[in-house]
C-alpha positions in Angstrom: 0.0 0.0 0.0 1.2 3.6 -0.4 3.0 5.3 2.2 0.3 8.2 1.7 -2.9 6.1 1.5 -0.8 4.5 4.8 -0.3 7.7 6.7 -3.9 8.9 5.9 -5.5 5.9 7.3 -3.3 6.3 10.6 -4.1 9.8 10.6 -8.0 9.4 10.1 -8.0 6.6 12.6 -6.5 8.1 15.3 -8.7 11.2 14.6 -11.6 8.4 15.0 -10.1 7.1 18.1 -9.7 10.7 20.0 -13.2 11.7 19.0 -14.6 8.5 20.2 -12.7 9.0 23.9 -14.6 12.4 24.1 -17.8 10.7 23.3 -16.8 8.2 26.1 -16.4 11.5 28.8 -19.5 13.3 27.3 -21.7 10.2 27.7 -19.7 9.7 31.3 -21.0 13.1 32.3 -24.5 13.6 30.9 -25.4 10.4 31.0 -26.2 10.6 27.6 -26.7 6.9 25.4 -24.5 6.7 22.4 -22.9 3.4 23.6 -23.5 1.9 19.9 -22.0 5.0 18.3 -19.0 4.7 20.0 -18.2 1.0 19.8 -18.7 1.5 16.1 -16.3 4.6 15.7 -13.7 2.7 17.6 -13.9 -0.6 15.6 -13.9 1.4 12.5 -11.0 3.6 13.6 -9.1 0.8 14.7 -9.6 -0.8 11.4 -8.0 2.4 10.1 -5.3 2.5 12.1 -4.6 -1.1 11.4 -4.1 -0.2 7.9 -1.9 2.5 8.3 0.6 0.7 10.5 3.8 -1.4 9.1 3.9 -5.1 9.6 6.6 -4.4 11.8 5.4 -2.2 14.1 1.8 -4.4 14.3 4.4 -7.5 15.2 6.3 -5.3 18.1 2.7 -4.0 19.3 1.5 -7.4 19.4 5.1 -8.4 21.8 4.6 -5.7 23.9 0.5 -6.4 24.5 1.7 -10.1 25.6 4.5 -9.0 27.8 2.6 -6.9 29.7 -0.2 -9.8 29.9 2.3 -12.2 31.5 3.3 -9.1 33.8 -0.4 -8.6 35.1 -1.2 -12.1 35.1 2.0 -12.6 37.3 1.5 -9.8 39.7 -2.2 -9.2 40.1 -4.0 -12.5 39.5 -2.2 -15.0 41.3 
């Protein structure tokens, strides 16, 4: 894939992600229900994101995410 159709996916996704975290404090303070709305905007904005990140950096994501696992599983669930 390009690296601008790459970039603009990240960019648009993250965009997705930061609008759906405000939708998560509006509908924490008002009380508002726009539960669906949200899960959808997230799922599609991680989709995005997914696109516009490298192999590379998905794979080092991915380590990180299961290190982190084995260190909560370890500490906090015995």
């Amino acid at each position: 894939m390009n690296k601008d159709i790459k970039g603009l996916c990240l960019f648009l996704g993250m965009i997705g992600l930061v609008y759906a975290a405000i939708l998560v404090l509006t509908m924490l303070l008002t009380g508002v229900k726009i539960l669906k709305s949200i899960i959808f905007i997230s799922a599609f904005s991680s989709f995005l994101v997914s696109l516009g990140l490298t192999p590379q950096v998905k794979q080092r994501l991915v380590q990180v995410l299961k290190r982190k696992s084995e260190f909560y599983k370890m500490y906090y669930f015995k």
